[in-house]
C-alpha positions as CSV (number, residue, x, y, z in Angstrom):
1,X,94.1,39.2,87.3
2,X,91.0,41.2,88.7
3,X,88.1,42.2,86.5
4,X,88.8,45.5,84.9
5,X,85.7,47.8,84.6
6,X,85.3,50.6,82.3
7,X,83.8,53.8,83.5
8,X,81.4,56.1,82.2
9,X,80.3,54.0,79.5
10,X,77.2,51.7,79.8
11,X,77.1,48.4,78.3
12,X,75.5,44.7,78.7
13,X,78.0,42.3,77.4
14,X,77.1,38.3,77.8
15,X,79.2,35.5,77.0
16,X,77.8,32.9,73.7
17,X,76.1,30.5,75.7
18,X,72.3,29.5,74.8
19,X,71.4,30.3,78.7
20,X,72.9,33.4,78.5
21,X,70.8,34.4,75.6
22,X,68.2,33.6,76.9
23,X,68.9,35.4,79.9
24,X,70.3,38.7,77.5
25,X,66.8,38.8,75.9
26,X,64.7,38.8,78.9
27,X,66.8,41.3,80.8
28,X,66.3,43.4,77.5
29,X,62.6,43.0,77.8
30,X,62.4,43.5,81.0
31,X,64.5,46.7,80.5
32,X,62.7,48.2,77.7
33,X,59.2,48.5,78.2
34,X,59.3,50.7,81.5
35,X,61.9,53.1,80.1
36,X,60.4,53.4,76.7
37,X,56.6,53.8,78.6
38,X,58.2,56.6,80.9
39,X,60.0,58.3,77.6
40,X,56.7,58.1,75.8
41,X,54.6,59.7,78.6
42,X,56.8,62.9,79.1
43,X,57.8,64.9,76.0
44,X,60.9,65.9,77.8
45,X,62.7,62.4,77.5
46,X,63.7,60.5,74.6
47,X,64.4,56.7,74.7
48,X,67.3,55.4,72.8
49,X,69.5,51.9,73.3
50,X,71.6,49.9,71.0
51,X,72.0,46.3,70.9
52,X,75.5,44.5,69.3
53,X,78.0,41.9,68.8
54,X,82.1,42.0,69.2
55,X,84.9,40.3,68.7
56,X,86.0,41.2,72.2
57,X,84.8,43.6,75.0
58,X,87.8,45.7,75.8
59,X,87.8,48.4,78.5
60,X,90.7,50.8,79.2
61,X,93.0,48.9,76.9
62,X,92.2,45.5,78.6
63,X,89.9,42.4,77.5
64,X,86.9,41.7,80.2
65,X,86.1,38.9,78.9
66,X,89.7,36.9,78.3
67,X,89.7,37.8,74.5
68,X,86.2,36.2,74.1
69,X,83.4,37.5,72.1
70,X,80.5,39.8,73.6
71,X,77.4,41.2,73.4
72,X,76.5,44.6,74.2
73,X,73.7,46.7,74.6
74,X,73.1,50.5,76.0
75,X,70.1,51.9,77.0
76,X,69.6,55.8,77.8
77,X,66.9,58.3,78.9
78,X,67.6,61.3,78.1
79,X,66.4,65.4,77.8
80,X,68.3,67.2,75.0
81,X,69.7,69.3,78.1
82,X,69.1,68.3,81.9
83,X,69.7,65.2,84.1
84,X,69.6,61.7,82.2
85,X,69.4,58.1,83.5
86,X,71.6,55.4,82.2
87,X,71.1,51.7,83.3
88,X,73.7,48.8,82.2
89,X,73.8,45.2,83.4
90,X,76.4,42.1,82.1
91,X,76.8,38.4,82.7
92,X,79.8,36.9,82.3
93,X,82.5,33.5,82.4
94,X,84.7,34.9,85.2
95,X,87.4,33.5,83.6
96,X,90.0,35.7,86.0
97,X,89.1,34.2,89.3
98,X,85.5,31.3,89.1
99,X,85.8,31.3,92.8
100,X,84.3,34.2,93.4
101,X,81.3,33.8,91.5
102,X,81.0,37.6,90.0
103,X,79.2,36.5,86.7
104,X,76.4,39.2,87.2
105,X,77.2,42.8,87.2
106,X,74.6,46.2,87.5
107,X,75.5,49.7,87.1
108,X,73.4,52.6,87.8
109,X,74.0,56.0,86.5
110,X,72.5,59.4,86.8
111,X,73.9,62.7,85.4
112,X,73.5,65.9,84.0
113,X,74.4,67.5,80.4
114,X,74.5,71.3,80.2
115,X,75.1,73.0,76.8
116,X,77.5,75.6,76.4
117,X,78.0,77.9,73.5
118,X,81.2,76.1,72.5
119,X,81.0,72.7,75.0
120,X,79.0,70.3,76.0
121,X,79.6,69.3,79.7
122,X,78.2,65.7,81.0
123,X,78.2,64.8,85.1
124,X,77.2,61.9,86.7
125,X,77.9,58.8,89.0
126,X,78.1,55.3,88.5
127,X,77.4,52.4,91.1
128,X,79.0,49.3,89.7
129,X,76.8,46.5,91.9
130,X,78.2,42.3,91.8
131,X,75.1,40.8,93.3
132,X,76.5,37.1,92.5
133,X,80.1,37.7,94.1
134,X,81.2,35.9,97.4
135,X,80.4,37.9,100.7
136,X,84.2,37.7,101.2
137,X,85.2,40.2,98.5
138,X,83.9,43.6,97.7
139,X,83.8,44.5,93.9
140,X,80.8,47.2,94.7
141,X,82.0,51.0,93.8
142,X,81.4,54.0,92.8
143,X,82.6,55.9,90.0
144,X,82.2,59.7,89.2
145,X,82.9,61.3,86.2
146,X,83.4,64.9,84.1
147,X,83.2,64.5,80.3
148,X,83.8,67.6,78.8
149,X,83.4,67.9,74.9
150,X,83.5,70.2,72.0
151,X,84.1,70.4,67.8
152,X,85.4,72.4,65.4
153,X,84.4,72.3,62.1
154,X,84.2,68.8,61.4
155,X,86.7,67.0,64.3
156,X,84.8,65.9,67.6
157,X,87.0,65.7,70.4
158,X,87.0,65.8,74.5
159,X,88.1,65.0,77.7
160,X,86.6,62.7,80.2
161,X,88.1,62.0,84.0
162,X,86.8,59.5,86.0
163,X,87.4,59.0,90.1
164,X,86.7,56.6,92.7
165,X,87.1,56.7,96.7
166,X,87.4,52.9,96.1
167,X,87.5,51.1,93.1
168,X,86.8,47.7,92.6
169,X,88.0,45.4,94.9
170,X,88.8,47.8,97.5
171,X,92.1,49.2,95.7
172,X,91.5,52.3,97.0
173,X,91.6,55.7,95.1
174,X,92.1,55.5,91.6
175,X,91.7,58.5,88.7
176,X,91.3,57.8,85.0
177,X,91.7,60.7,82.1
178,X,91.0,59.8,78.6
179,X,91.3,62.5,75.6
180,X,89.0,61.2,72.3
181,X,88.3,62.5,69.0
182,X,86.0,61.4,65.9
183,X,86.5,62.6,62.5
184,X,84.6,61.7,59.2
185,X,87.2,60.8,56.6
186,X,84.7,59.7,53.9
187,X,81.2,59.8,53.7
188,X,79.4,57.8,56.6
189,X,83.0,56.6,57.5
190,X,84.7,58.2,60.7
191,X,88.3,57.8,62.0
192,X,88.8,58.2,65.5
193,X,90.9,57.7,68.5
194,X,91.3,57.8,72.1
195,X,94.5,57.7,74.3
196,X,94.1,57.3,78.3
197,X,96.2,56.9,81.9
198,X,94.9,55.1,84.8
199,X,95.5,55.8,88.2
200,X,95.5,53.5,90.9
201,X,96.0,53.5,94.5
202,X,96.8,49.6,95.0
203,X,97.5,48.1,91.7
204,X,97.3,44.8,92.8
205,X,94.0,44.5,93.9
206,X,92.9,46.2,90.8
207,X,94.6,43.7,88.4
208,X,97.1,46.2,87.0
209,X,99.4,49.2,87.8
210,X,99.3,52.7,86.7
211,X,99.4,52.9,82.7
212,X,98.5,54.4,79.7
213,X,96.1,52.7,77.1
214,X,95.2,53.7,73.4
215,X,92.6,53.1,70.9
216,X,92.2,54.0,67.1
217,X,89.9,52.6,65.0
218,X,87.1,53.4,62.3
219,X,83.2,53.4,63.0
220,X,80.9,53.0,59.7
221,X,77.3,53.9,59.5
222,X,75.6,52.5,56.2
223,X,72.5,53.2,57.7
224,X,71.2,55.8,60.5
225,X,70.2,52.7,62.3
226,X,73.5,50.4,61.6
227,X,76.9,51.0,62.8
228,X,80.0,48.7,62.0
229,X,83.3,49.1,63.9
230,X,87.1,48.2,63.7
231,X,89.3,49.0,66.5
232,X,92.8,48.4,67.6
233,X,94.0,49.2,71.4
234,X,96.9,48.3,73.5
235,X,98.9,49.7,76.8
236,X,101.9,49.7,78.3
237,X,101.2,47.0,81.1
238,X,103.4,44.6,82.3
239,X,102.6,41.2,81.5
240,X,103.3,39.8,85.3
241,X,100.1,41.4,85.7
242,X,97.3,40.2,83.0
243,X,99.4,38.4,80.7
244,X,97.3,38.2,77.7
245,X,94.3,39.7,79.1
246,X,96.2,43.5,78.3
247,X,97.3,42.0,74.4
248,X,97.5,44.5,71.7
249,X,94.1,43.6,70.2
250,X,91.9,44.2,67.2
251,X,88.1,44.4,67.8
252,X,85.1,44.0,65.5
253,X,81.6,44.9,65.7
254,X,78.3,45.1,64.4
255,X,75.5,47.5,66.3
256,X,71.8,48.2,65.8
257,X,70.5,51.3,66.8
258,X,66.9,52.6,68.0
């Protein structure tokens, strides 16, 4: 199986390993004080990141990291309206394919939000960059998306589509459509769902064929800074092509916020 990456969203996720700690805190330092200095000298931008741990790190209904546990981290500078600049990096145990040696990944993403009087539409592109991978394969890409959203009265819900000329490993053309929605159930505790279908031009290369996926789950916010989450996902893959990798799987997490 091929490394499955998710699109759109912007994580760090790093394997439990004392060097990659290590590694995890310095990029995080490194990270931090030049985009919190440059959020800090214009009133325009705001800062904000989140740093947690999970049971798993699924993407599109599959496990990136073989059903191991993760880190995670986002980082985000932002105007309330206007272009925004999102930056994620990972380290990893290949444990798909060790000989190719993609245990670091980058992405860079740049977009624009615009404000509606009923929506809230969100543009951008993502470059996924393996600068540790073999000069033999090419897991470099580009991802654009559309993420159109909305409420009304207390349900959240939208749309996202994301495309690709060429997605990772040069399996060519590929679309993926998700439809989400969030809804508080009790005080500080929110239900909510996503259901999505991948397209793909060549499957194998990818890691798996076209196919839905599916997500529901609660998040829980104690406090403004805190989040806990419970989530269960799944698809309709075949097993030939990720085996367990693309498991039903309940996920757990624990987030800080700032």
């Amino acid at each position: 199986m091929c490394r499955h990456l998710r699109g759109g969203t912007v994580s760090i996720h790093f394997n439990l390993t004392c060097c990659t700690m290590f590694r995890m805190w310095f990029f995080l330092i490194f990270l931090l004080f030049p985009l919190n200095s440059f959020a800090n000298s214009s009133s325009d931008f705001e800062f904000s990141g989140d740093v947690g741990y999970f049971s798993n790190y699924m993407s599109r209904g599959i496990s990136q990291t073989g059903n191991d546990p993760a880190f995670m981290s986002n980082f985000k500078l932002e105007k309330q309206e206007g272009i925004h600049f999102k930056i994620s990096a990972a380290q990893f145990d290949n444990v798909a394919d060790p000989d190719t040696k993609e245990d670091v990944e980058v992405g860079y993403d740049v977009g624009h939000k615009s404000q509606l009087e009923h929506f809230t539409i969100d543009i951008g592109l993502t470059y996924y960059d393996f600068p540790g991978a073999v000069h033999y394969v090419n897991y470099n890409f580009f991802e654009g998306y559309l993420d159109v959203s909305s409420s009304y009265e207390k349900l959240e819900f939208g749309n996202v589509v994301f495309v690709s000329d060429n997605n990772f490993y040069d399996s060519g053309k590929s679309l993926y459509y998700n439809i989400y929605a969030k809804y508080p159930v009790l005080r500080k505790l929110f239900l909510r769902s996503s259901v999505g279908y991948q397209e793909i031009e060549k499957p194998v290369p990818f890691g798996s064929g076209d196919a839905f996926d599916w997500l529901i789950g609660f998040d829980y916010e104690p406090l403004e800074s805190i989040l806990l989450q419970i989530f269960y996902t799944g698809n309709n893959i075949d097993d030939d092509f990720c085996g367990a990798f693309c498991d039903e799987t309940l996920t757990a997490g624990a987030v800080i916020k700032f």
